[in-house]
N, C-alpha and C positions, 0 to 999 in steps of 0.2 A: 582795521580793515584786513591786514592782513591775519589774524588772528581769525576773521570771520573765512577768510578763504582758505586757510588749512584746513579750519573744521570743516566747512562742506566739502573739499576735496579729499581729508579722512575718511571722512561718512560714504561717499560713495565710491570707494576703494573698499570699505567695510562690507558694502551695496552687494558690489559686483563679484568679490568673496562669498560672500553666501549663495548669488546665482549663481557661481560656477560650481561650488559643491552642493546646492541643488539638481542641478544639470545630473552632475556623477553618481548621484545617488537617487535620482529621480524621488527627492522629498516635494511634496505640496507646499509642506508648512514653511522650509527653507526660502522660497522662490517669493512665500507671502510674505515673510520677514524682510528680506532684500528688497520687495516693494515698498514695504513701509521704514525703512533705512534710507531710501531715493527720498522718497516723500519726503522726512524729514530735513533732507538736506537743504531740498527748493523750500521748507517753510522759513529755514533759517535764513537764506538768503531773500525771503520776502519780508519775513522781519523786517530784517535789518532796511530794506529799503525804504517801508513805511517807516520804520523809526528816523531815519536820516531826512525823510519830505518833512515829516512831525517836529524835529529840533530843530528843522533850518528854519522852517515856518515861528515857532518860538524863541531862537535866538536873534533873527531876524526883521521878523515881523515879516515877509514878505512871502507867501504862497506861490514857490518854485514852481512846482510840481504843475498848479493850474496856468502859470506861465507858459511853462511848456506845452501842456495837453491844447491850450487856445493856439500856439500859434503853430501847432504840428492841425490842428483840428480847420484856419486859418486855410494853411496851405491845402488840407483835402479836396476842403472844399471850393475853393477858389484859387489855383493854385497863379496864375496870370496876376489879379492883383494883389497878391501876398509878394510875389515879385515888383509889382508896381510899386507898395509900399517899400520896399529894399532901398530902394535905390530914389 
């Protein structure tokens, strides 16, 4: 984990370098590159979170992820007895 969080915090330090000497040198292609430097950071940190729901579900056996999404989705919707259920 921490491994995945230097790398996207390198990368968009990488990012934000290339917009600021875009900026200075009013390049097009710089400000495009820096976009897809961002980009890459959030794929990797989306990776990884699909990979993390994917093994826990396989080491497991227990589908976290639709756990959660039901009882966030639970409360939206009925937020009075998801609390009744609580308690």
């Amino acid at each position: 984990m921490i491994i995945l969080l230097v790398g996207a915090i390198g990368l968009v330090i990488v990012s934000l370098q290339l917009m600021k000497t875009a900026h200075q040198s009013k390049e097009a292609s710089l400000i495009f590159a820096g976009a897809l430097v961002a980009m890459s950071a959030v794929g990797l940190v989306a990776v990884y979170l699909l990979m993390d729901g994917c093994m826990g579900y396989l080491t497991t056996g227990q589908d976290t992820l639709s756990a959660q999404t039901s009882t966030a989705m639970m409360m939206a919707l009925n937020p009075l007895r998801f609390l009744a259920n609580l308690y």
